[in-house]
VEXDREN-2710 file (C-alpha; in Angstrom, 1 decimal):
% VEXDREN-2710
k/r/px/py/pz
1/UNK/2.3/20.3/1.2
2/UNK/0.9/18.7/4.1
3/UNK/-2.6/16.3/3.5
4/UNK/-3.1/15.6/0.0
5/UNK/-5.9/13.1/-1.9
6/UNK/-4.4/9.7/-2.4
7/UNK/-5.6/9.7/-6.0
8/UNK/-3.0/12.9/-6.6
9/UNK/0.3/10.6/-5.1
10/UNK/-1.0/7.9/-7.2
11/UNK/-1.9/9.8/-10.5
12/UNK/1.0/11.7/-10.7
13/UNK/3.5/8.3/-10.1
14/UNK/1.3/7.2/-12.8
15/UNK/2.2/9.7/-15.4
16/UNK/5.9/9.9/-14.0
17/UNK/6.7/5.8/-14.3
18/UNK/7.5/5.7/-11.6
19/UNK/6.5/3.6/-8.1
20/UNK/3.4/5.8/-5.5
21/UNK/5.0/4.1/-1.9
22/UNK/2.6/3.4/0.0
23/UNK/3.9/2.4/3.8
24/UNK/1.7/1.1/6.9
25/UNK/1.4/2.5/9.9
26/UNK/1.0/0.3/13.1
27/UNK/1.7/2.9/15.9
28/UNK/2.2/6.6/17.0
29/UNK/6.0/5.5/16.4
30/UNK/5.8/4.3/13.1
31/UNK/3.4/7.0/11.3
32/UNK/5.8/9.8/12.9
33/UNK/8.6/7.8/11.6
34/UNK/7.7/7.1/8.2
35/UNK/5.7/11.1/7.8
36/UNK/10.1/11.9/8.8
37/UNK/11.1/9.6/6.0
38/UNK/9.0/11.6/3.4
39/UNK/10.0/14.8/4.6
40/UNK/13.7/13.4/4.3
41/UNK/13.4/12.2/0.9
42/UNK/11.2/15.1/0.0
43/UNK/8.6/12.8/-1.8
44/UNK/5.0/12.0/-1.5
45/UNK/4.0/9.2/0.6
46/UNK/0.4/7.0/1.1
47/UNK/-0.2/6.3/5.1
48/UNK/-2.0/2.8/5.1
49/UNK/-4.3/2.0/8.2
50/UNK/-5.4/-2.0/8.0
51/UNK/-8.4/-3.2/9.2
52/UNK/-6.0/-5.2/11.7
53/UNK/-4.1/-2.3/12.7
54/UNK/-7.4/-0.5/13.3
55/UNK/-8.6/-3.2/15.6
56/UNK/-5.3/-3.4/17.8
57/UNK/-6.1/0.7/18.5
58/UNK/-9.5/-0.7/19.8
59/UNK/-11.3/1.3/17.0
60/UNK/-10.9/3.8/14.2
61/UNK/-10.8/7.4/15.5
62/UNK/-7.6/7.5/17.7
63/UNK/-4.6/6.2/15.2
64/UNK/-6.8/7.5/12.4
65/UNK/-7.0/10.9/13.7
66/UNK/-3.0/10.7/15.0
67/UNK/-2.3/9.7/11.8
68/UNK/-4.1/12.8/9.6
69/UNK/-3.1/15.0/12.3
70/UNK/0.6/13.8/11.3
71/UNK/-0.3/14.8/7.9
72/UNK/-1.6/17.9/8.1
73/UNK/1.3/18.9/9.8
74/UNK/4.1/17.3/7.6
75/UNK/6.1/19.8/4.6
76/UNK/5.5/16.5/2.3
77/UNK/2.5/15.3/0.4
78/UNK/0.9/12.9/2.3
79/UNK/-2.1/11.1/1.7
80/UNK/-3.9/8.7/4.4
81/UNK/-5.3/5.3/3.1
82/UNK/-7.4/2.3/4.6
83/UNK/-5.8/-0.8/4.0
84/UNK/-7.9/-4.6/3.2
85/UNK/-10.6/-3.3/4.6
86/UNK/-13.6/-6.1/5.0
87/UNK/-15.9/-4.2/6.9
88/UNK/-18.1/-1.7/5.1
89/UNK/-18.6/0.1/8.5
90/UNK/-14.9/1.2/8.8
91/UNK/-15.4/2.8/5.7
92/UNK/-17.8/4.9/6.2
93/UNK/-16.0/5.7/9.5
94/UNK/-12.9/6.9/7.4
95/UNK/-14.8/8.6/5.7
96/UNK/-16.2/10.9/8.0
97/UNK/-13.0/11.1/9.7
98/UNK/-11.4/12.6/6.3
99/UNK/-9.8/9.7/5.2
100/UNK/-9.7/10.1/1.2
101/UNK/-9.2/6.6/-0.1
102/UNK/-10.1/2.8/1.1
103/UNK/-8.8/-0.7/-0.4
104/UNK/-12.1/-2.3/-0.1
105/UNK/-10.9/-5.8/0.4
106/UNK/-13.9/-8.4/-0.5
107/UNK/-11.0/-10.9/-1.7
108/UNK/-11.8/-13.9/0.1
109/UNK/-15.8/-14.0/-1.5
110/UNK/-16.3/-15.8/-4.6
111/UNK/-16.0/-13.5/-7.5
112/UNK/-19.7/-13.1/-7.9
113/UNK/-19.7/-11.8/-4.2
114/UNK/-16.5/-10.3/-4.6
115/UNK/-18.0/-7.9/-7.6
116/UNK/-21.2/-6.8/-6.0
117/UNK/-19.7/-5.8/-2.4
118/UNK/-16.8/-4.2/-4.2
119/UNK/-19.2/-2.2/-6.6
120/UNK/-22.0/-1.2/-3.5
121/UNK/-19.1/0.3/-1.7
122/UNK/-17.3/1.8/-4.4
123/UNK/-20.7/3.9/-5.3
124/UNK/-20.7/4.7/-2.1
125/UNK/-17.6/5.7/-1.9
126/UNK/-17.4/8.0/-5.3
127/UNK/-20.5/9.4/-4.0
128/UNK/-17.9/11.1/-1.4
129/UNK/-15.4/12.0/-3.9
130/UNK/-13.3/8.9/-2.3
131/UNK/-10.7/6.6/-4.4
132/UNK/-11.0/3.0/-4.0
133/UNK/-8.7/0.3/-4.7
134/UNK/-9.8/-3.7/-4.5
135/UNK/-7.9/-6.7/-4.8
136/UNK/-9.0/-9.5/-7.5
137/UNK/-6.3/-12.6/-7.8
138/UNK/-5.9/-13.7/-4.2
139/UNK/-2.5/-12.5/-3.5
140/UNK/-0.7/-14.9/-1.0
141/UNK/0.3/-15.1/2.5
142/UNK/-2.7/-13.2/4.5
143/UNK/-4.1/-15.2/7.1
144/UNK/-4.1/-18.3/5.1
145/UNK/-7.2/-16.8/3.4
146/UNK/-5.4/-16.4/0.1
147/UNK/-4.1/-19.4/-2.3
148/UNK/-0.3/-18.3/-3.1
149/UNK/0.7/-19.0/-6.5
150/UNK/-2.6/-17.3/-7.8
151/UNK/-2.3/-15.0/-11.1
152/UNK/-4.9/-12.6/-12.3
153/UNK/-6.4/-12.6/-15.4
154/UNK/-6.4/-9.6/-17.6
155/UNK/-9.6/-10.2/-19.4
156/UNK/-10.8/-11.2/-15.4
157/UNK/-9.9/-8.1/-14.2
158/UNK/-10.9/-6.1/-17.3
159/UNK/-14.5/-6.9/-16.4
160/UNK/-14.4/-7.2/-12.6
161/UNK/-12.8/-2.7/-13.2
162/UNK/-16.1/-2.5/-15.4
163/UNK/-18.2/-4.3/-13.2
164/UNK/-17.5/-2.3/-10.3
165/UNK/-15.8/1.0/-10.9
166/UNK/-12.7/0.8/-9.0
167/UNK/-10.2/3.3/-9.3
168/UNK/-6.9/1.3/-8.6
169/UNK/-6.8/-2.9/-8.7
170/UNK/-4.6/-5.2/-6.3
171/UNK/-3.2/-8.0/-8.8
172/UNK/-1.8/-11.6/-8.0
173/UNK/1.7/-11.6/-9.9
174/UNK/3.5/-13.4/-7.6
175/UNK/4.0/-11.9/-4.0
176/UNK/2.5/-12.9/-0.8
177/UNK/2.1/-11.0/2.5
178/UNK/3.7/-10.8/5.3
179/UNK/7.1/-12.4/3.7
180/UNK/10.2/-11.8/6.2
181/UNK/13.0/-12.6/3.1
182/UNK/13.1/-10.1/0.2
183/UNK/13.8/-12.8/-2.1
184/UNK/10.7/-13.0/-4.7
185/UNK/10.7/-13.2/-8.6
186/UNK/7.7/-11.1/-9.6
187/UNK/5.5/-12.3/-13.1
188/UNK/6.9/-9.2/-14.8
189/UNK/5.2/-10.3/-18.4
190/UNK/1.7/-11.2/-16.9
191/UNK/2.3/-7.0/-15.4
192/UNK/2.9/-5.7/-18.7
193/UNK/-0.1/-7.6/-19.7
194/UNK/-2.5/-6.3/-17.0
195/UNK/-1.1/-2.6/-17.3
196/UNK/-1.8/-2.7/-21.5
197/UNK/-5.6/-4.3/-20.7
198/UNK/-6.2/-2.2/-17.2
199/UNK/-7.3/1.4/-17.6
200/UNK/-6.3/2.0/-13.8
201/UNK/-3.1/2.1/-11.9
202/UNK/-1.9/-1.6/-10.7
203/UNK/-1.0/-2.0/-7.1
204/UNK/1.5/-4.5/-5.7
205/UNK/0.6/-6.3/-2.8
206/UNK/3.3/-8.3/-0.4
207/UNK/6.3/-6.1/-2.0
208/UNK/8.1/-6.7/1.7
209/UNK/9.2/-10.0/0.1
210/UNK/10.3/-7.9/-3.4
211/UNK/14.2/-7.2/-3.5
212/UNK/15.0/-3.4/-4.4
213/UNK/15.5/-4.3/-8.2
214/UNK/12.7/-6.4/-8.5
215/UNK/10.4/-3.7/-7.3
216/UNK/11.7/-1.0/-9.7
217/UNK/11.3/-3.7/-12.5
218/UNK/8.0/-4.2/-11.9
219/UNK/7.1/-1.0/-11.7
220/UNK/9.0/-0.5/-15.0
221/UNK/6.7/-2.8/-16.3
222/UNK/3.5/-1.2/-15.1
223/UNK/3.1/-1.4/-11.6
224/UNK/2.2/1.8/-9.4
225/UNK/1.2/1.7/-5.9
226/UNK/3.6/-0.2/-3.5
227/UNK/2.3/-1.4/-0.6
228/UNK/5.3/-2.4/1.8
229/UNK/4.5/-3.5/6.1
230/UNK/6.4/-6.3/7.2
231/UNK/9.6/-5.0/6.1
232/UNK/9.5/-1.8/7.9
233/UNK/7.9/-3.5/11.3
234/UNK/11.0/-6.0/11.1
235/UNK/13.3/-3.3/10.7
236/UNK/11.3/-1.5/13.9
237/UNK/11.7/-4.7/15.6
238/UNK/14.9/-5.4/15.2
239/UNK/16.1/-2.0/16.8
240/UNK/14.0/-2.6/20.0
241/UNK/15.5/-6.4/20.1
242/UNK/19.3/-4.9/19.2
243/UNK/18.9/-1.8/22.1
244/UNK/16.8/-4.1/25.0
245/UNK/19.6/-6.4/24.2
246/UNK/22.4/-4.1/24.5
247/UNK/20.8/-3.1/28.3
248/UNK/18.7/-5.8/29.5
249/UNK/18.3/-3.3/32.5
250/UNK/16.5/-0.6/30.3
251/UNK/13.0/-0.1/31.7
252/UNK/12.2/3.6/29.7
253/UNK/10.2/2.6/26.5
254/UNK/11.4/5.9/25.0
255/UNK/14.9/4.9/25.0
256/UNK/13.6/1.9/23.0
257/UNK/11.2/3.3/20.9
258/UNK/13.2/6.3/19.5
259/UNK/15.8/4.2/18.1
260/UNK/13.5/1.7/16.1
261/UNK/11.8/5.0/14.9
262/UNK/14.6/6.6/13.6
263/UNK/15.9/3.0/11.6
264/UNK/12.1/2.7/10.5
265/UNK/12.5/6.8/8.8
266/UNK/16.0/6.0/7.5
267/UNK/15.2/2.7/5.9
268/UNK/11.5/4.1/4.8
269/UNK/13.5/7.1/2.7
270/UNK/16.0/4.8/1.3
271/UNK/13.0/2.9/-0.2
272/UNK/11.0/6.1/-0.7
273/UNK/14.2/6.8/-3.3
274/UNK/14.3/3.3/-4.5
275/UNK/11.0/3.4/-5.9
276/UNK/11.1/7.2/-7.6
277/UNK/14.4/5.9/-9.5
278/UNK/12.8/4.9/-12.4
279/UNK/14.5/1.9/-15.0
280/UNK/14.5/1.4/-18.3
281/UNK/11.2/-1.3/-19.4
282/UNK/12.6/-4.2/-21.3
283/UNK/10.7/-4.9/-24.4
284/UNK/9.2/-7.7/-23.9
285/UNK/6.8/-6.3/-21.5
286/UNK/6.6/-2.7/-21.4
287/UNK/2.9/-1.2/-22.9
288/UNK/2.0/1.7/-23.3
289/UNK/-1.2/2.7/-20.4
290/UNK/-5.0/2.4/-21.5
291/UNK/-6.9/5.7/-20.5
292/UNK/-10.0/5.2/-18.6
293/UNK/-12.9/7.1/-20.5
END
């Protein structure tokens, strides 16, 4: 299948019920390992690039293009996505590197501000054929920037879609970034709520603090995209720790590396599965999705 438009991973999880995983890359070691992961569990996959990933690599082109190239090359749909992107020049970078999506990430602006650079990008952006998510709630944990315990409004959001024309919204239901214990309780009503005003697919934020069960309820309820990162770079870290501890000696970063690659492609398939294995939505919160006109 090789490179595919993010919008087709998301759209069709959409339709399906059921959750559009969408992984980050940090490295050469962690995009080959989660591209495996996909091929393993022969599903569709989102790459995410942050804007802090992007500036560890000293720039855009050369994890950006490793990462397409990846792609292109890969028997599963992949799709490559910028992730909380703040500045608009990175974007138009993507785009003329051939990414085909961008989480414009104006967050931390007050909502006035917040609306207008989300909507001047997102023109610019649809002008390219390009799919754009934003984030309106605050969702906790990044960089002290965002207040945690935050929930978005439906009626909120509702204008802030219509204001702007995003394509996919990033809502504050009760995860934070960058958590290191899966242990949150997501605001499963207030999802069923923002999926039956929304007419775009809901992206979950922070889901490396979401236990397995909690993230296919939430998607039962009406969540989509699943954006998971610290997880996966703890279980990459924790291999390197476990083998440089096992040889204190061991010099080659290959002999290292490999290992925490391969537990990053067997844990990213398991959750890859996890997320396509849709439940049952209780009542009380399941809706039925709006369709954008």
């Amino acid at each position: 299948m090789s490179l595919v438009p993010t919008s087709s991973i998301i759209d069709s999880a959409r339709t399906a019920g059921i959750g559009a995983a969408a992984f980050n890359v940090i490295h050469l070691e962690t995009a080959e390992a989660l591209v495996t992961a996909a091929e393993r569990a022969n599903a569709p996959l989102i790459l995410q690039i942050s804007e802090n990933c992007i500036r560890y690599h000293g720039s855009l082109r050369p994890i950006t293009r490793a990462t397409l190239a990846l792609a292109e090359d890969s028997s599963a749909p992949i799709a490559v996505h910028l992730d909380h992107i703040t500045d608009a020049e990175l974007v138009r970078q993507g785009a003329a590197a051939g990414v085909s999506s961008f989480m414009v990430d104006a967050s931390a602006f007050p909502y006035d501000e917040n609306v207008a650079t989300t909507a001047a990008l997102t023109a610019w952006c649809h002008e390219r054929g390009s799919f754009v998510e934003a984030e309106l709630g605050k969702v906790g944990g990044k960089d002290g920037v965002h207040a945690p315990g935050t929930r978005t409004d439906p009626d909120e959001a509702l204008a802030f879609i219509d204001a702007t024309g995003v394509d996919a919204l990033a809502v504050a239901v009760g995860s934070s970034h960058a958590m290191h214990e899966r242990t949150t309780v997501l605001d499963k009503e207030l999802i069923g709520r923002l999926q039956a005003a929304l007419p775009v697919p809901l992206v979950l934020h922070g889901s490396s603090g979401v236990p397995d069960e909690e993230l296919q309820r939430a998607i039962a309820a009406g969540m989509t995209k699943i954006n998971i990162s610290t997880h996966l770079v703890s279980v990459f870290t924790r291999s390197v720790r476990d083998v440089l501890g096992a040889d204190p000696a061991l010099v080659d970063s290959r002999k290292y590396l490999k290992p925490a690659r391969e537990a990053v492609a067997q844990e990213a398939a398991r959750l890859l599965e996890v997320l396509r294995t849709p439940i049952a939505a209780p009542d009380r919160y399941a809706a039925q999705a709006p369709v954008r006109g």
